[in-house]
C-alpha positions as CSV (number, residue, x, y, z in Angstrom):
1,X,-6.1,-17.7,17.6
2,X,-9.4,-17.7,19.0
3,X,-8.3,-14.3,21.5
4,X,-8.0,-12.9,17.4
5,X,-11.4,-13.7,16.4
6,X,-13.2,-13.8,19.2
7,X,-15.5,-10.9,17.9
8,X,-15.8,-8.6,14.8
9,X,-14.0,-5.7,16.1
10,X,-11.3,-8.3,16.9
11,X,-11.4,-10.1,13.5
12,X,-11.0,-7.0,11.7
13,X,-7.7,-5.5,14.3
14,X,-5.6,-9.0,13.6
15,X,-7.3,-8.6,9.7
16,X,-5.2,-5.1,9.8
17,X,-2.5,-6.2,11.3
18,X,-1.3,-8.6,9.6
19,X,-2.1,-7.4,6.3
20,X,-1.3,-3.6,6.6
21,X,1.4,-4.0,9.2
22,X,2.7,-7.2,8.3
23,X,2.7,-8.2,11.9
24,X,2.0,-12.0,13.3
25,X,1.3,-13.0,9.7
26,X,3.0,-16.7,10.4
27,X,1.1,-16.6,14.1
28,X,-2.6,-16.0,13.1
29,X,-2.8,-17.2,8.6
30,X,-0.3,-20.1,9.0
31,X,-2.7,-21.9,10.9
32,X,-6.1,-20.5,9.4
33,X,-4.6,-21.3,5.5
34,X,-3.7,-25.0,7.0
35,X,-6.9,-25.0,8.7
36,X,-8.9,-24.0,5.4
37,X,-6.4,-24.0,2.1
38,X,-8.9,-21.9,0.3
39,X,-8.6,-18.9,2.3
40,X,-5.2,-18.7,1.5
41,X,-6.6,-17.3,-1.9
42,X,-8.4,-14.4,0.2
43,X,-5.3,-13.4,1.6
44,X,-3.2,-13.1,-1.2
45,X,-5.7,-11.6,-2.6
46,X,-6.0,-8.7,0.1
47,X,-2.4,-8.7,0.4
48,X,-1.5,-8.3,-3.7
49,X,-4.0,-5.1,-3.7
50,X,-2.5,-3.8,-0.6
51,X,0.8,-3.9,-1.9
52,X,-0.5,-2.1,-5.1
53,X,-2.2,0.4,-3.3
54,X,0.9,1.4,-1.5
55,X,3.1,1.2,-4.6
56,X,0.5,3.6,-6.3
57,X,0.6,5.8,-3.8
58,X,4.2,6.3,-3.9
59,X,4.1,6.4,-7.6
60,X,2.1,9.1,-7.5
61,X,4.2,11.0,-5.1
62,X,7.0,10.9,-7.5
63,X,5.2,11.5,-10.2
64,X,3.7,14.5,-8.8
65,X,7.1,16.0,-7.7
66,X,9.0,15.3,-11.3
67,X,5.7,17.3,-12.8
68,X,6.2,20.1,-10.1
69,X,9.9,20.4,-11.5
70,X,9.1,20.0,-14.9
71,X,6.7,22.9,-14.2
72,X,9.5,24.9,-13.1
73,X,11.8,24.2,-15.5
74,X,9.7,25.6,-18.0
75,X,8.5,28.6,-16.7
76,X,12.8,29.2,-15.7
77,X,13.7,28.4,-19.4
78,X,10.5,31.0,-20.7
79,X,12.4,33.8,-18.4
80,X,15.6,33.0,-19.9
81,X,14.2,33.8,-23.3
82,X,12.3,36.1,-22.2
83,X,16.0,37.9,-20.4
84,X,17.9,37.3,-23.7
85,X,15.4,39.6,-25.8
């Protein structure tokens, strides 16, 4: 643990990695939230709007692709009608 905060630039690496990568989390926040209950509030925290960052960004990938269809689909069904007069 102190090899993960032994300086900013450290803090901040172990910080990513465990909340972006999920990696170490028991290693490194175990201890710290045992240490120090409250911060297990911070990371929860960090680790709720990371998850809803992610999920919005995949939501908006699908999202984007069903309006791309739907898109198509309506400029298809115009040149059908268009076709049948």
């Amino acid at each position: 643990c102190q090899r993960a905060f032994a300086s900013v630039m450290s803090s901040n690496l172990t910080f990513l990695q465990q909340l972006v990568a999920g990696d170490s989390w028991g290693l490194v926040s175990i201890p710290i939230i045992e240490e120090e209950p409250s911060t297990a509030i911070i990371f929860l925290a960090v680790m709720t709007s990371i998850n809803l960052g992610l999920l919005n960004l995949v939501l908006t990938a699908i999202v984007d692709v069903a309006n791309t269809a739907r898109e198509a689909d309506v400029q298809q069904k115009l040149m059908d009608k268009q076709a049948e007069f």
